[in-house]
C-alpha positions as CSV (number, residue, x, y, z in Angstrom):
1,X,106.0,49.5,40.9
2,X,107.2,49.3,44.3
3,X,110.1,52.0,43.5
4,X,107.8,54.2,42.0
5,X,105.4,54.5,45.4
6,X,107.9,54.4,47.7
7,X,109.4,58.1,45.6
8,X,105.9,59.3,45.4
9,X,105.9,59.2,49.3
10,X,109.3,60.4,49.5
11,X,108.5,63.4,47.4
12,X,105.3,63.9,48.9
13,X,106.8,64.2,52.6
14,X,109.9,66.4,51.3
15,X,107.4,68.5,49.8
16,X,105.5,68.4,52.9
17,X,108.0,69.5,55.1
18,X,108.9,72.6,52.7
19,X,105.2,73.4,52.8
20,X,105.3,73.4,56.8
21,X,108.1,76.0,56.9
22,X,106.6,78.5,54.4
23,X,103.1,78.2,56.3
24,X,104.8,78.0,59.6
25,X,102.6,75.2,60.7
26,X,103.7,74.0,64.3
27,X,102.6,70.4,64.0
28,X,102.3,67.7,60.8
29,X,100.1,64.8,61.5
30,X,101.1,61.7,59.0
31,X,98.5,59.0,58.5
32,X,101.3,55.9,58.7
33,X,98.8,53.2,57.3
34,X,99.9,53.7,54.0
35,X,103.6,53.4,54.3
36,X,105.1,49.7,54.2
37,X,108.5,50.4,55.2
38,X,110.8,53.2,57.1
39,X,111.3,56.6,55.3
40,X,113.9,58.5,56.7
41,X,111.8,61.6,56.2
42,X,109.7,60.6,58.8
43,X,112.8,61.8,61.3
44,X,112.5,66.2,61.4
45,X,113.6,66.9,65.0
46,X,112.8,70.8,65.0
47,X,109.4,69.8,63.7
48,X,106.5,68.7,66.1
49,X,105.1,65.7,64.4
50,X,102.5,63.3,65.4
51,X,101.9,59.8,63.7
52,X,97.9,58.5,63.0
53,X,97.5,55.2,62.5
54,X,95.3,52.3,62.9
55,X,97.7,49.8,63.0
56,X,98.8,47.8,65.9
57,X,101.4,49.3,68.3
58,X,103.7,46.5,67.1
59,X,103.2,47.2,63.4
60,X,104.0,50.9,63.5
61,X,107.2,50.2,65.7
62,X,108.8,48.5,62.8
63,X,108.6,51.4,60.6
64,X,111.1,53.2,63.2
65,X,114.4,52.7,64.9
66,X,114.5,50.9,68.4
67,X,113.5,52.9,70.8
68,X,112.3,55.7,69.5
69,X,109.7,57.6,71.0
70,X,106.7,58.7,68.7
71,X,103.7,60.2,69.2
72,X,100.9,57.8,68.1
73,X,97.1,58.8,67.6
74,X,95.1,55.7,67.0
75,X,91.7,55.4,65.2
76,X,89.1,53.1,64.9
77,X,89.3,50.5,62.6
78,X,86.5,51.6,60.6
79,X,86.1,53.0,57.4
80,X,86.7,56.5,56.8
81,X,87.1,59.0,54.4
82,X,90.4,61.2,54.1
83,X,88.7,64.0,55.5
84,X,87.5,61.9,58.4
85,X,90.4,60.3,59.5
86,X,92.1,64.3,59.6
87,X,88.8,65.6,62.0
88,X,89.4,62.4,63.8
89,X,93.3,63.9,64.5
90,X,92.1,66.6,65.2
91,X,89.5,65.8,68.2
92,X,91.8,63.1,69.3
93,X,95.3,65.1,69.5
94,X,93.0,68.2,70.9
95,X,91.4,66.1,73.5
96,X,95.0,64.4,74.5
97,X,96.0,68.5,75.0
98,X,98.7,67.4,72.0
99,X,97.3,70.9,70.3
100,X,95.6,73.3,71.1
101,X,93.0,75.6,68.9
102,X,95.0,78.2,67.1
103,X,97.6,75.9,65.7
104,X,98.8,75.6,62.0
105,X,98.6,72.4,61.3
106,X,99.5,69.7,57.9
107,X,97.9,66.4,57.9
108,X,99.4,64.2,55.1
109,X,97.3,60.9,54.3
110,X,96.1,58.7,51.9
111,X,94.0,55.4,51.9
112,X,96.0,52.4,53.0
113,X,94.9,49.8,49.7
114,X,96.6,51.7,47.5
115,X,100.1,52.2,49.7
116,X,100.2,55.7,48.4
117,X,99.9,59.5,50.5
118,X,98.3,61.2,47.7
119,X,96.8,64.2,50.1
120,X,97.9,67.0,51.7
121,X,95.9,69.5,53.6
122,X,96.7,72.6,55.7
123,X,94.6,73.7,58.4
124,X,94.6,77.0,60.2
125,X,92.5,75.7,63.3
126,X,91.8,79.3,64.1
127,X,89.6,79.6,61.0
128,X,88.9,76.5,60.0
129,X,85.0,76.6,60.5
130,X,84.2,73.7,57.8
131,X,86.0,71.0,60.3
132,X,85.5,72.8,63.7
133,X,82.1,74.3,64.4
134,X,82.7,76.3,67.1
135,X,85.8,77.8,68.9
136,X,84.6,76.0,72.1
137,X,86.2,73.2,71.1
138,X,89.2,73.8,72.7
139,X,89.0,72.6,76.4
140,X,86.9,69.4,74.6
141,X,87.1,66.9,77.2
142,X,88.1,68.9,80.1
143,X,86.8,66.8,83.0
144,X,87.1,63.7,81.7
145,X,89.9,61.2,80.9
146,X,91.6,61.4,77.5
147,X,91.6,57.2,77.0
148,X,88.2,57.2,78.2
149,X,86.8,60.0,75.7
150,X,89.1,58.2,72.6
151,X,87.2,54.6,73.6
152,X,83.6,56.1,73.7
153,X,84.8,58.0,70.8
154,X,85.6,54.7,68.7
155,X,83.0,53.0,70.1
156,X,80.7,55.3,68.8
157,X,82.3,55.8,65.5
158,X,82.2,51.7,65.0
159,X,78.5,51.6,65.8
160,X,77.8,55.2,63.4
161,X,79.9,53.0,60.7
162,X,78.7,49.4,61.3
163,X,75.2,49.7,63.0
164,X,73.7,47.0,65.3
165,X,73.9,43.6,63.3
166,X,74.0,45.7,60.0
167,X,70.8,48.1,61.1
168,X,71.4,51.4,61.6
169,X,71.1,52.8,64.9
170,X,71.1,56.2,66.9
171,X,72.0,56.9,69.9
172,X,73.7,59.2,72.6
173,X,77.2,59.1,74.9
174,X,77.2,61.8,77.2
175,X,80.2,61.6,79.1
176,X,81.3,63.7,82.6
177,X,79.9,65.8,85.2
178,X,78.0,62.6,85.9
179,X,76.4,64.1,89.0
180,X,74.5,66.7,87.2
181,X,73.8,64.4,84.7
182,X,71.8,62.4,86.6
183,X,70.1,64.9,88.1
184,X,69.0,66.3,85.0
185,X,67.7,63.1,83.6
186,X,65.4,60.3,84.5
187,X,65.3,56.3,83.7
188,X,63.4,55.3,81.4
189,X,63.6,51.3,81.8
190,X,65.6,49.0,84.9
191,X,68.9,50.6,84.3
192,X,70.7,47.4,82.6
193,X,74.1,48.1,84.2
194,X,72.6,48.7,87.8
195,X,74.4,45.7,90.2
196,X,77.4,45.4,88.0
197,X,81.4,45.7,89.9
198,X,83.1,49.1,88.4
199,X,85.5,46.4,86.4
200,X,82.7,45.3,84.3
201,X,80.9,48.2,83.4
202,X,84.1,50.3,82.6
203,X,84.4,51.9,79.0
204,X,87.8,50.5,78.8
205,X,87.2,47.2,79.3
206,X,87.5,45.9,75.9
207,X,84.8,43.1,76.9
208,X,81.9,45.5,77.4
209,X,82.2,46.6,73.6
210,X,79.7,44.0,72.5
211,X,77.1,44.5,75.4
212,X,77.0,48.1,74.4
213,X,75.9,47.5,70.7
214,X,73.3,45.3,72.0
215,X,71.8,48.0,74.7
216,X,72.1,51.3,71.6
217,X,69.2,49.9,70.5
218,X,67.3,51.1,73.5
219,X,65.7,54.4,73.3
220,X,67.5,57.2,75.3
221,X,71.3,57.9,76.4
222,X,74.2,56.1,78.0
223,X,75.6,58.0,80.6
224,X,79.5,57.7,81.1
225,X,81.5,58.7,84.1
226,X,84.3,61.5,83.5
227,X,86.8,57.7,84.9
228,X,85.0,55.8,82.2
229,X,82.2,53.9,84.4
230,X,78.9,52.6,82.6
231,X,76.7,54.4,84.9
232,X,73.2,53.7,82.8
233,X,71.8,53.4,79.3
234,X,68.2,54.1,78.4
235,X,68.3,57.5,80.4
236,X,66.4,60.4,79.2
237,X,67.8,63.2,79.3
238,X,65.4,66.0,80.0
239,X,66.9,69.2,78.5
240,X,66.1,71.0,75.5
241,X,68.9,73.1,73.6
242,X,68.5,76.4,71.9
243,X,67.0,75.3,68.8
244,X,68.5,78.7,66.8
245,X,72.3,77.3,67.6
246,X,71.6,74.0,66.3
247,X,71.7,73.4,62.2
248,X,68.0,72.8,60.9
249,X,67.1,69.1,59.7
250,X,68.6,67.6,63.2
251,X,66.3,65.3,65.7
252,X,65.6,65.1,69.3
253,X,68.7,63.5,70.1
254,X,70.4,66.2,69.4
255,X,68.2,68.9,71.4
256,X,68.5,66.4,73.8
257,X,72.5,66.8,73.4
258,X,72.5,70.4,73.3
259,X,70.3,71.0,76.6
260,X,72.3,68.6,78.9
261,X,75.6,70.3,77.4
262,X,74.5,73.4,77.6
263,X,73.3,72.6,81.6
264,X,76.5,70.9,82.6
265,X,80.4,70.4,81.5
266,X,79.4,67.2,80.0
267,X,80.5,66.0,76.1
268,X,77.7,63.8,74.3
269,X,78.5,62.3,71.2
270,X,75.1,61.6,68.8
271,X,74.5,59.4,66.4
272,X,71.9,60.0,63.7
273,X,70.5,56.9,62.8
274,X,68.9,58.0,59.5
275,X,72.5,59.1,58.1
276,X,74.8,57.4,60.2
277,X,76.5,61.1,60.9
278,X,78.4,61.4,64.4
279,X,78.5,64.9,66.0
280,X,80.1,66.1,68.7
281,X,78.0,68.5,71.3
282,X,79.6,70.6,73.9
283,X,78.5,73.9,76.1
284,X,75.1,73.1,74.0
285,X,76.6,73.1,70.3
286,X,78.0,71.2,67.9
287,X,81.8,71.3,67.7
288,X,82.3,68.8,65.2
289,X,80.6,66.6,63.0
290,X,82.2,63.3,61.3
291,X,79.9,62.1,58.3
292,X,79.9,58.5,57.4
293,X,81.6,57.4,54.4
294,X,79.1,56.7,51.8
295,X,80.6,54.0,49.7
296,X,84.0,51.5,50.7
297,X,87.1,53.1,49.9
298,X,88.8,51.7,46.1
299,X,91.6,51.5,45.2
């Protein structure tokens, strides 16, 4: 059995390589979670190829010669569909200025119970209006730092997945052009992070995780510096987008999202707490949306 998945992969990367030549696509993203051992396919030098995994760093280094160097995009360790884990590339490798908008790209995946890449999808980012809303997305986090955008970003993506001790929740991240921000928005209880060193209230430290599931279930937004500081949770942000740019059936949140976008260079992230859906708002539209999963993947 073993033999017979490890061809399939081998076939399906050949045959993904072939693909990338025809469709000159400059870049091939290749989801690495379902792979158990090294494939020597995995080695094209005049190809530009980035590797997703969720893995530890440790893990995906055994999969390749010492010291190579390899371009690693990490997600969450959350459920997602195959579709979610390529828009997740996407925003990721376009927010680390990997890509840019334009590209022809190949993203090769599968899901990692079954050990098999059964999927293979070519996207034309120039077109692609299903997975990118908007050609603004190019420039995404402009302003703020790339490892501070991909933590909110999981963060986010965890709490969309997972909810607050199994309830859904919905909230708002708006991160950058703090300054504006603020001026554009008012507190709406004691700001819970007031009093606390820049250490402890910084995105990136991994220990703040857990206080910031406990404070989404407060009504209005966290605000996040474009260097990854807490600044304040429970702000309201007192903007209203265009309500003709933004798709029918959304709430407040996100009019909130698309007025303080729309008013500064600021990204918010939303989550709908009805569906559990996490869009992506900048210059006062949505550039992306990730749905949840709706069911575990099987094998």
């Amino acid at each position: 059995m073993r033999r017979g998945v490890k061809q399939i992969n081998k076939e399906l990367l050949q045959s993904t390589f072939r693909l990338a030549k025809v469709t000159h696509a400059t870049g091939i993203f290749i989801f690495l979670d379902p792979l158990k051992e090294p494939f020597e396919e995995l080695f094209q030098k005049n190809l530009k190829i980035f590797f997703v995994t969720r893995r530890s760093v440790e893990e995906v280094l055994s999969l390749f010669p010492e010291g190579t160097k390899i371009p690693l995009i990490h997600l969450p360790k959350i459920d997602m569909t195959r579709m979610g884990q390529i828009q997740m590339a996407i925003v990721l490798a376009l927010s680390k200025q990997m890509i840019r908008l334009g590209e022809k790209l190949i993203f090769v995946t599968g899901l990692p119970e079954t050990d098999v890449l059964d999927t293979v999808v070519f996207i034309d980012t120039a077109h692609e209006a299903e997975l990118l809303t908007t050609q603004a997305v190019d420039g995404l986090t402009e302003g703020v730092r790339p490892d501070v955008f991909q933590q909110t970003l999981n963060i986010a993506l965890e709490l969309a997945s997972r909810g607050r001790e199994g309830k859904p929740v919905g909230t708002i991240f708006v991160l950058g052009d703090e300054e504006k921000v603020l001026q554009l928005s008012k507190q709406m209880i004691i700001n819970p992070f007031k009093g606390y060193t820049d250490d402890e209230r910084n995105i990136l430290n991994p220990t703040l995780r857990d206080t910031i599931f406990e404070f989404a279930a407060l009504d209005g937004a966290f605000i996040i510096s474009h260097e990854g500081l807490v600044l304040s949770a429970g702000r309201h942000l007192g903007t209203a987008g265009d309500e003709d740019t933004i798709p029918r059936g959304l709430g407040s949140r996100h009019i909130a999202a698309a007025g303080i976008t729309s008013l500064t260079d600021a990204v918010a992230l939303v989550i709908s707490e009805s569906t559990g859906d996490l869009r992506i708002f900048k210059n006062g539209k949505v550039l992306m949306k990730i749905e949840k999963p709706s069911r575990l993947p099987t094998r």
